[in-house]
Each structure stands twice: as structure tokens, then as C-alpha cells.
Gaussian input, Z-matrix of N, CA and C with variables (Angstrom, degrees):
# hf/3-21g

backbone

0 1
 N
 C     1     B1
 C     2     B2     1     A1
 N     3     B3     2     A2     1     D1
 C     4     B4     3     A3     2     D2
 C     5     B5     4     A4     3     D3
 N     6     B6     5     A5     4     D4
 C     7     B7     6     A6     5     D5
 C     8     B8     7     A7     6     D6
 N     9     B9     8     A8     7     D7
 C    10    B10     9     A9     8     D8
 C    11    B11    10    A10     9     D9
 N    12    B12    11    A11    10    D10
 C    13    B13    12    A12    11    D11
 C    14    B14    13    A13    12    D12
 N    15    B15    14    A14    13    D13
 C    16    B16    15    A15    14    D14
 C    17    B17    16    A16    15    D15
 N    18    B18    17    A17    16    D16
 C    19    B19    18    A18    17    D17
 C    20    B20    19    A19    18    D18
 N    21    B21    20    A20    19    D19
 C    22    B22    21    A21    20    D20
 C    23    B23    22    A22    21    D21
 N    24    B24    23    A23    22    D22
 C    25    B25    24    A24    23    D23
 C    26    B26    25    A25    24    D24
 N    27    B27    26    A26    25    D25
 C    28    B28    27    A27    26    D26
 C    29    B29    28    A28    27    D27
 N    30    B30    29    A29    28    D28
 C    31    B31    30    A30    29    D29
 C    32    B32    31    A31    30    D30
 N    33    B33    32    A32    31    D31
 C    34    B34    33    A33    32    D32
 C    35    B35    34    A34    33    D33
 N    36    B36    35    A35    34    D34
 C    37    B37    36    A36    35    D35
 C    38    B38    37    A37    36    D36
 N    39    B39    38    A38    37    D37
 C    40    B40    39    A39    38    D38
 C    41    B41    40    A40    39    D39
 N    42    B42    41    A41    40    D40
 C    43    B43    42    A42    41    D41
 C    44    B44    43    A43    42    D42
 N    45    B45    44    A44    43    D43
 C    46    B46    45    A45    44    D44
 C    47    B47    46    A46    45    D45
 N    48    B48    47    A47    46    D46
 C    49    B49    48    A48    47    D47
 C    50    B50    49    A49    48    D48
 N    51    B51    50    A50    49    D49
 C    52    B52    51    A51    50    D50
 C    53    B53    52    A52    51    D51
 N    54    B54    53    A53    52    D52
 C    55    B55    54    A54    53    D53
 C    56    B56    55    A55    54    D54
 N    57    B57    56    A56    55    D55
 C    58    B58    57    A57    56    D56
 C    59    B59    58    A58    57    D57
 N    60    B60    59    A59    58    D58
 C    61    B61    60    A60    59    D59
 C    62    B62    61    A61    60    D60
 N    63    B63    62    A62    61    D61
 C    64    B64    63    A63    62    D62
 C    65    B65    64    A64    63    D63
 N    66    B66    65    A65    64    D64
 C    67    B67    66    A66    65    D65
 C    68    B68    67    A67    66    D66
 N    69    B69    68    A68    67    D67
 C    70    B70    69    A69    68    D68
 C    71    B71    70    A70    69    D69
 N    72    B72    71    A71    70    D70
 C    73    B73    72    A72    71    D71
 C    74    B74    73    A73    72    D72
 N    75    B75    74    A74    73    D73
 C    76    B76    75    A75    74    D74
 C    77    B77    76    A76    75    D75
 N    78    B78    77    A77    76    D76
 C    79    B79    78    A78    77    D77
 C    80    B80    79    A79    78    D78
 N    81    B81    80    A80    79    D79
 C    82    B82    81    A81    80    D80
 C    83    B83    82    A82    81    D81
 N    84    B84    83    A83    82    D82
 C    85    B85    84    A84    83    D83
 C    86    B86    85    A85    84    D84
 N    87    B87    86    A86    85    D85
 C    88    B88    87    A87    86    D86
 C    89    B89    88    A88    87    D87
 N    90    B90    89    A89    88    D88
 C    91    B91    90    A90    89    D89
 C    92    B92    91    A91    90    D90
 N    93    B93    92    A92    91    D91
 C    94    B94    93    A93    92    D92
 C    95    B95    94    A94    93    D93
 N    96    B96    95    A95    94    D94
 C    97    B97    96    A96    95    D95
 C    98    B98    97    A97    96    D96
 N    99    B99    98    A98    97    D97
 C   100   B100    99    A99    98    D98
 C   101   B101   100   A100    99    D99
 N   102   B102   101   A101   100   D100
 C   103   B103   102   A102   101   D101
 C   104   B104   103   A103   102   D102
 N   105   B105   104   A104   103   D103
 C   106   B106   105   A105   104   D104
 C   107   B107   106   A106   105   D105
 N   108   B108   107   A107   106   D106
 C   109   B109   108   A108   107   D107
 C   110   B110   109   A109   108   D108
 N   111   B111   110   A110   109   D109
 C   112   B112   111   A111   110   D110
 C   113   B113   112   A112   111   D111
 N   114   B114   113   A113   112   D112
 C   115   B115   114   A114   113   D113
 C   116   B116   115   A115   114   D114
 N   117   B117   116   A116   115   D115
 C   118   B118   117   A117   116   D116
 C   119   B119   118   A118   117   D117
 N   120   B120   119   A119   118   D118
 C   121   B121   120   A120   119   D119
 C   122   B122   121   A121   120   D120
 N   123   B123   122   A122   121   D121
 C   124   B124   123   A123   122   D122
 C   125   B125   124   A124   123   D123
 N   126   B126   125   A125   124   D124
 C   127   B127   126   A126   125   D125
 C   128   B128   127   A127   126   D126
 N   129   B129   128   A128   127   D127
 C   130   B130   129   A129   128   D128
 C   131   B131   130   A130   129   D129
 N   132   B132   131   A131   130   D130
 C   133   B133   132   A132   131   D131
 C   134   B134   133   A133   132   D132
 N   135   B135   134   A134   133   D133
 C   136   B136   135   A135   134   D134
 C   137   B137   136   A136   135   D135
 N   138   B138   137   A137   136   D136
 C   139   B139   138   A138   137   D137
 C   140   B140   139   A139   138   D138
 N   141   B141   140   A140   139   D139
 C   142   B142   141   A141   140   D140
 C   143   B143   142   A142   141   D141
 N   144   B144   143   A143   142   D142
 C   145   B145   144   A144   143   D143
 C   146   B146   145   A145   144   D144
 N   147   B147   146   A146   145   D145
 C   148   B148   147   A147   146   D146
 C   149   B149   148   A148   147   D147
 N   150   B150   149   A149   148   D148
 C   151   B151   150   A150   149   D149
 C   152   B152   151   A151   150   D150
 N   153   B153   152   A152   151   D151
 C   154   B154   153   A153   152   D152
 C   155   B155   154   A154   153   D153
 N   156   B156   155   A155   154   D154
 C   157   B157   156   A156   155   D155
 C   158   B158   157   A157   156   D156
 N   159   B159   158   A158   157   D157
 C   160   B160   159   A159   158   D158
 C   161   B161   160   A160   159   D159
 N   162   B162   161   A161   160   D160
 C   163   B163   162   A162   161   D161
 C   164   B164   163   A163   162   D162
 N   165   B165   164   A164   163   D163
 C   166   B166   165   A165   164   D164
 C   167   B167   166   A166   165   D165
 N   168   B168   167   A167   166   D166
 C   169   B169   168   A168   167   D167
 C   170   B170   169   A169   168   D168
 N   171   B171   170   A170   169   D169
 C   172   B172   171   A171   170   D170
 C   173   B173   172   A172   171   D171
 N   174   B174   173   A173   172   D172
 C   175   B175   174   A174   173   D173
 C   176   B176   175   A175   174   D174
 N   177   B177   176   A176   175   D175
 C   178   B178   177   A177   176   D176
 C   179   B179   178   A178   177   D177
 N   180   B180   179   A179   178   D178
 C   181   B181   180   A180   179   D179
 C   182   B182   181   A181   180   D180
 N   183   B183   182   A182   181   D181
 C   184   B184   183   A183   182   D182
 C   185   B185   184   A184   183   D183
 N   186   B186   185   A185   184   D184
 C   187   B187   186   A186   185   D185
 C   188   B188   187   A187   186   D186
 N   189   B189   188   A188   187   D187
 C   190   B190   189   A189   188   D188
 C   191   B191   190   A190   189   D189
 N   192   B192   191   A191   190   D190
 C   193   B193   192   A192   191   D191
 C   194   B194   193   A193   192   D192
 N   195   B195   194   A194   193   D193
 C   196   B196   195   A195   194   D194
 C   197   B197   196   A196   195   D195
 N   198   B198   197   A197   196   D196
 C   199   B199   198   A198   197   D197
 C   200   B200   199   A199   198   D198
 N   201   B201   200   A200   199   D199
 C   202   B202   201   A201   200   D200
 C   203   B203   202   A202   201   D201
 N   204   B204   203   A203   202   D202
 C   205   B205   204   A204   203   D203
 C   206   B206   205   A205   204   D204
 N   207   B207   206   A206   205   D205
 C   208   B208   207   A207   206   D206
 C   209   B209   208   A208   207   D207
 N   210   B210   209   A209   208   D208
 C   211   B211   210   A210   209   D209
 C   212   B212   211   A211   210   D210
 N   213   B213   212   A212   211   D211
 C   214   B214   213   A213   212   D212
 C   215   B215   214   A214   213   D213

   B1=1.4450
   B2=1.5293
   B3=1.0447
   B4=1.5450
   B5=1.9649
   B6=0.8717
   B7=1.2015
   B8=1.7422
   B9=1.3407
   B10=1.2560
   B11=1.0546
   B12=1.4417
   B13=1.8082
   B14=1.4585
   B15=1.6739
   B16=1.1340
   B17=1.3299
   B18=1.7890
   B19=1.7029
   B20=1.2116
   B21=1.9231
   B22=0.9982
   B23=1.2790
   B24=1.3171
   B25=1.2718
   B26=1.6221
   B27=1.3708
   B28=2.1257
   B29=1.4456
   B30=1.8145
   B31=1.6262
   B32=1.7784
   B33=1.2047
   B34=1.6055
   B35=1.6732
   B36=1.1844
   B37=1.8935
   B38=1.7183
   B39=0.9670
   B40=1.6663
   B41=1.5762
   B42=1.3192
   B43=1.5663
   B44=1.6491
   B45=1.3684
   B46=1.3319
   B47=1.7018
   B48=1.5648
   B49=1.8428
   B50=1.3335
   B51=1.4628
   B52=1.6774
   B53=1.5007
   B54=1.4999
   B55=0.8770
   B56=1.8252
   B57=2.0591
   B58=1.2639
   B59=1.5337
   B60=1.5123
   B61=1.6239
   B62=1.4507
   B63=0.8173
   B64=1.6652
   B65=1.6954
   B66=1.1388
   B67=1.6790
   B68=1.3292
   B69=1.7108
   B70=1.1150
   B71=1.2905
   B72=1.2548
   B73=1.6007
   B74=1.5915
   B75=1.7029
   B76=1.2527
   B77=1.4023
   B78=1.1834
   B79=1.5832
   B80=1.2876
   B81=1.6015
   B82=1.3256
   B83=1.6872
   B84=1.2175
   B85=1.3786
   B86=1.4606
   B87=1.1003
   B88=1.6948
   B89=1.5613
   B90=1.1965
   B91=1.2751
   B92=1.7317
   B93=1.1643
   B94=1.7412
   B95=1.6602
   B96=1.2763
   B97=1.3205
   B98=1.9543
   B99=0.8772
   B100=1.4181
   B101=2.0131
   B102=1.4085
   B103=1.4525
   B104=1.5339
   B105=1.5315
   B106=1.1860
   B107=1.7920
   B108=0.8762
   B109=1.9851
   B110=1.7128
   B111=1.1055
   B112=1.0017
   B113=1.4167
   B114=1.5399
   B115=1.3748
   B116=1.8246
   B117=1.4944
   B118=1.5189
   B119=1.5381
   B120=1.1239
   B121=2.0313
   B122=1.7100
   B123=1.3013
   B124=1.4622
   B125=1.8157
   B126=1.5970
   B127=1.6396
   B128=1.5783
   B129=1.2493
   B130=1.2357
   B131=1.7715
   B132=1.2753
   B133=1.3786
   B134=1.4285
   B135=1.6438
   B136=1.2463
   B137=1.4325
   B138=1.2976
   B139=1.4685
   B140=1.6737
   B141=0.9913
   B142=1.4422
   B143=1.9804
   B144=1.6812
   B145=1.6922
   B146=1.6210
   B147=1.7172
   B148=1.5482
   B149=1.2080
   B150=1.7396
   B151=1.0607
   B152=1.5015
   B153=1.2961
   B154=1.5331
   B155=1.2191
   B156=0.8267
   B157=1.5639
   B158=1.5827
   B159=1.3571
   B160=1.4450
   B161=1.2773
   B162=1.2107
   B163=1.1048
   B164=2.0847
   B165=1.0718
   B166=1.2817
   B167=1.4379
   B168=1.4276
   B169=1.1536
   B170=2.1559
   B171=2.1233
   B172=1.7946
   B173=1.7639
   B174=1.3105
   B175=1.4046
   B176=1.6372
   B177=1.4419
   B178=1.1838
   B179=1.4736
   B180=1.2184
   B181=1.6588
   B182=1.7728
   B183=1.4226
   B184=1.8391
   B185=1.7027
   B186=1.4723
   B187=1.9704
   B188=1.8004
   B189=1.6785
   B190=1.7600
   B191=1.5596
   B192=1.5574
   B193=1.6052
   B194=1.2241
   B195=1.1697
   B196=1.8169
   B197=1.4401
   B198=1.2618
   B199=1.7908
   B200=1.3598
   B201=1.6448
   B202=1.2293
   B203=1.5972
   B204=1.6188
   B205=1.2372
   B206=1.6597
   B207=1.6153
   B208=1.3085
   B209=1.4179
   B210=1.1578
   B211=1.6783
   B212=1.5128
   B213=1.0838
   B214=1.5608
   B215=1.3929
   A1=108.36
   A2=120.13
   A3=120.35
   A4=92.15
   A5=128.39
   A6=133.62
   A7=118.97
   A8=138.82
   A9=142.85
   A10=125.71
   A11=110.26
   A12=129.01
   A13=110.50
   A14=118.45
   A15=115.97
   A16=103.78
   A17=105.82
   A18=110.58
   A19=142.91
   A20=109.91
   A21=127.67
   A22=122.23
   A23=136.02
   A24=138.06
   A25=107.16
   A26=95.80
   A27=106.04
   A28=92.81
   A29=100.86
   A30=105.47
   A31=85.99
   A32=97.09
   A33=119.05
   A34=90.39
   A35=95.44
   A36=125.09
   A37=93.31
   A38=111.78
   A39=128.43
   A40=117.62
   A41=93.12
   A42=90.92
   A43=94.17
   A44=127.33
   A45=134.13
   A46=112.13
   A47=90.75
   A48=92.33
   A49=124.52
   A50=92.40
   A51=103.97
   A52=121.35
   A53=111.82
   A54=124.52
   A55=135.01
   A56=80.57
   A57=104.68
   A58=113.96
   A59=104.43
   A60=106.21
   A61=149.99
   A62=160.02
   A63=160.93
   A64=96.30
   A65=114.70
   A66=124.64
   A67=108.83
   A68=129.68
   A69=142.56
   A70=138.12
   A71=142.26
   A72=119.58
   A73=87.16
   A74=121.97
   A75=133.52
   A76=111.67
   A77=124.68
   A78=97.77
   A79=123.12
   A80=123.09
   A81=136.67
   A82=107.36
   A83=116.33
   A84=104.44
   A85=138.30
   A86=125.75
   A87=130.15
   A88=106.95
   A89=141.98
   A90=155.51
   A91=93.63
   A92=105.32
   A93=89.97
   A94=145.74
   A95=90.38
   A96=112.94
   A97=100.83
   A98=119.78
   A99=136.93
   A100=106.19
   A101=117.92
   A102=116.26
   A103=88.02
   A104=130.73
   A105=106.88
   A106=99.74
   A107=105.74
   A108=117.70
   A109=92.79
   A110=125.67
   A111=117.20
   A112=141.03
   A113=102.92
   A114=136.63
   A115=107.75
   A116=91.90
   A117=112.14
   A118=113.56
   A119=83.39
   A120=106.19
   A121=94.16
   A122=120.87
   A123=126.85
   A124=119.33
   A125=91.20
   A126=96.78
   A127=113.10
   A128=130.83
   A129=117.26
   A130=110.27
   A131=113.60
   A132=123.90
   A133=118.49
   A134=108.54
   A135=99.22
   A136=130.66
   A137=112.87
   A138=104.04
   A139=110.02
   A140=133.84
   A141=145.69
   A142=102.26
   A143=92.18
   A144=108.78
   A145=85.30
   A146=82.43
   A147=118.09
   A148=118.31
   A149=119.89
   A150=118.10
   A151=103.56
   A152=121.26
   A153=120.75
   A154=132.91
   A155=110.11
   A156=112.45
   A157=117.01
   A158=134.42
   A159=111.61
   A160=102.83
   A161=136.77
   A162=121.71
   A163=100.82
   A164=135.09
   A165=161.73
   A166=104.54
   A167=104.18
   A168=121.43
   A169=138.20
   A170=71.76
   A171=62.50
   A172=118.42
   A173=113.13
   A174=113.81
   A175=112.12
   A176=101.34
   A177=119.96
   A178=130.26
   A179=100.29
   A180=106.69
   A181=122.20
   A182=91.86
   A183=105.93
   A184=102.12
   A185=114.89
   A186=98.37
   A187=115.65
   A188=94.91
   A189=100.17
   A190=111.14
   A191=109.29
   A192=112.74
   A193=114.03
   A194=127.80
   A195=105.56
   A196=117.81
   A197=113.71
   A198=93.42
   A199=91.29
   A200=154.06
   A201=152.34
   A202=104.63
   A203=108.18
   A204=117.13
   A205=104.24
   A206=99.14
   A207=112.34
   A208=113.09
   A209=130.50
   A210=155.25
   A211=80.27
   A212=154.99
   A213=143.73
   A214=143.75
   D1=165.68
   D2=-154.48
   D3=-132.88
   D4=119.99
   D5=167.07
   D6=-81.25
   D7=139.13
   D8=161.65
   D9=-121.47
   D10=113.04
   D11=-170.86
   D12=-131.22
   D13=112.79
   D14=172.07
   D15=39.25
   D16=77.97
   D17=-176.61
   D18=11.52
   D19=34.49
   D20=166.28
   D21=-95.41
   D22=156.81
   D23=-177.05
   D24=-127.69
   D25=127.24
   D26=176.56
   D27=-134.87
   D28=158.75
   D29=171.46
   D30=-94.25
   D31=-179.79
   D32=-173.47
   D33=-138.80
   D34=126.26
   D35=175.38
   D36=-65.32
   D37=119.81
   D38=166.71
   D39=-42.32
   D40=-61.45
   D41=-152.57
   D42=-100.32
   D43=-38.90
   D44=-176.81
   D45=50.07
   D46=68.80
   D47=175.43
   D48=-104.64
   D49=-19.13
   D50=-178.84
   D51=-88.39
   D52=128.31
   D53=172.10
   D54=-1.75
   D55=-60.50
   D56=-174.28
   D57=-101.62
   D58=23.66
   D59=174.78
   D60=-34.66
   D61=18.37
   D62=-77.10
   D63=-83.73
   D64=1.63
   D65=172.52
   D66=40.33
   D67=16.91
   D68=169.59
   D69=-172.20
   D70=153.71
   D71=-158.16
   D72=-101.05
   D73=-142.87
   D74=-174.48
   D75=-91.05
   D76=118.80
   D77=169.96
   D78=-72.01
   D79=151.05
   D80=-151.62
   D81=-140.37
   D82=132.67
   D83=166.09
   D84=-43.81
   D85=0.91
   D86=-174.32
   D87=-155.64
   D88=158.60
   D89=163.66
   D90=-56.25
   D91=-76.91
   D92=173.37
   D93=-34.63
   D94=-26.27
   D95=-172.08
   D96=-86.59
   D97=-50.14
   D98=-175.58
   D99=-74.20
   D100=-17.76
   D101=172.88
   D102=-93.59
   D103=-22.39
   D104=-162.27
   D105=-99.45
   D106=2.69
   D107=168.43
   D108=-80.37
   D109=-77.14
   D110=162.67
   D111=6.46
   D112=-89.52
   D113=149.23
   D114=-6.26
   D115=-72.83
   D116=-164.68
   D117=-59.70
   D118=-41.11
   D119=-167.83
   D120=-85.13
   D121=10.84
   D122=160.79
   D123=60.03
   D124=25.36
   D125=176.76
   D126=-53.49
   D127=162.99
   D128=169.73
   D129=-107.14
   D130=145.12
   D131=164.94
   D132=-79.71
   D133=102.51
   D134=172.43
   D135=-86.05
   D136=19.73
   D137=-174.81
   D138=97.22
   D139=-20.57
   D140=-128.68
   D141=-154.36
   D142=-64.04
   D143=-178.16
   D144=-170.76
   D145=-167.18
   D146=-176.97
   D147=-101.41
   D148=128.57
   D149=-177.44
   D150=-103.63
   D151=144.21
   D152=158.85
   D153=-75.45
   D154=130.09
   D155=178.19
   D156=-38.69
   D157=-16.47
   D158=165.00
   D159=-94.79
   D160=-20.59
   D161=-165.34
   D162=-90.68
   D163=4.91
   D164=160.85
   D165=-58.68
   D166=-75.28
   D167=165.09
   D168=-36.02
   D169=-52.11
   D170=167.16
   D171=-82.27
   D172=-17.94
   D173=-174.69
   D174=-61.99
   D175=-28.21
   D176=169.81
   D177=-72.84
   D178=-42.72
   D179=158.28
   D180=-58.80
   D181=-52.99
   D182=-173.96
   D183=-93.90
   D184=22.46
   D185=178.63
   D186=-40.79
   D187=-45.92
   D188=-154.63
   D189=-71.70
   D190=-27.87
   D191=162.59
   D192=-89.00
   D193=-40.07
   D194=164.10
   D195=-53.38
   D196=-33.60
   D197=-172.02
   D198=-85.89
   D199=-15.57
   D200=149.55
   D201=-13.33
   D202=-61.72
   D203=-137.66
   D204=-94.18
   D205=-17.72
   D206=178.48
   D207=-84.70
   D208=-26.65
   D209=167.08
   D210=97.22
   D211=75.58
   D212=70.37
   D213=-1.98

């Protein structure tokens, strides 16, 4: 999802589980400009949105109890 602030453009972290989430990328002058902050800073595209890299991380740490909790 793409946030707009004072004609700025940021992606917004999808899932926002981690702790240390930044719950937003940089804002950038253009929608393009702000997927390509993104991009760089190696968020992942889930199909859906953008995940951040810590929050990547924790899914990655916690997979075997999240999919527990999800009945996976």
C-alpha cells in the first residue's frame, strides 16, 4: 500500500509483526520512486504488498509457530 503525506509517497510494510518494524519505507517524491526505495532496501513483494525486511525476518525466525497458530 502506498501512503500520501504532504505529496510524498512511502510503501507501508504489510504485515507489520516485528517488533522493530519501521511500518514505512522513505518518503519519495513519486509512487515510483518510493517502490524503488523499497526495491533497494530489499523489501519483499508479496503479491499482496511489501514486506520489510525485519518483519521477513521474524516470520522467518517464528515460521514453525506461526504456521502452528495458523493450522498449517
Amino acid at each position: 500500500m502506498i501512503i500520501k503525506k504532504n505529496n510524498q509517497f512511502a510503501v507501508e510494510c504489510q504485515t507489520k509483526e516485528a517488533s522493530d518494524c519501521p511500518q514505512q519505507g522513505e518518503f519519495c517524491d513519486s509512487e515510483d520512486e518510493a517502490r524503488d526505495w523499497v526495491e533497494y532496501e530489499c523489501w519483499l513483494y508479496s503479491g499482496e504488498g511489501w514486506i520489510c525486511i525485519q518483519c521477513n525476518e521474524y516470520f522467518m525466525a517464528n515460521i514453525k509457530s506461526i504456521r502452528k497458530s495458523k493450522g498449517s
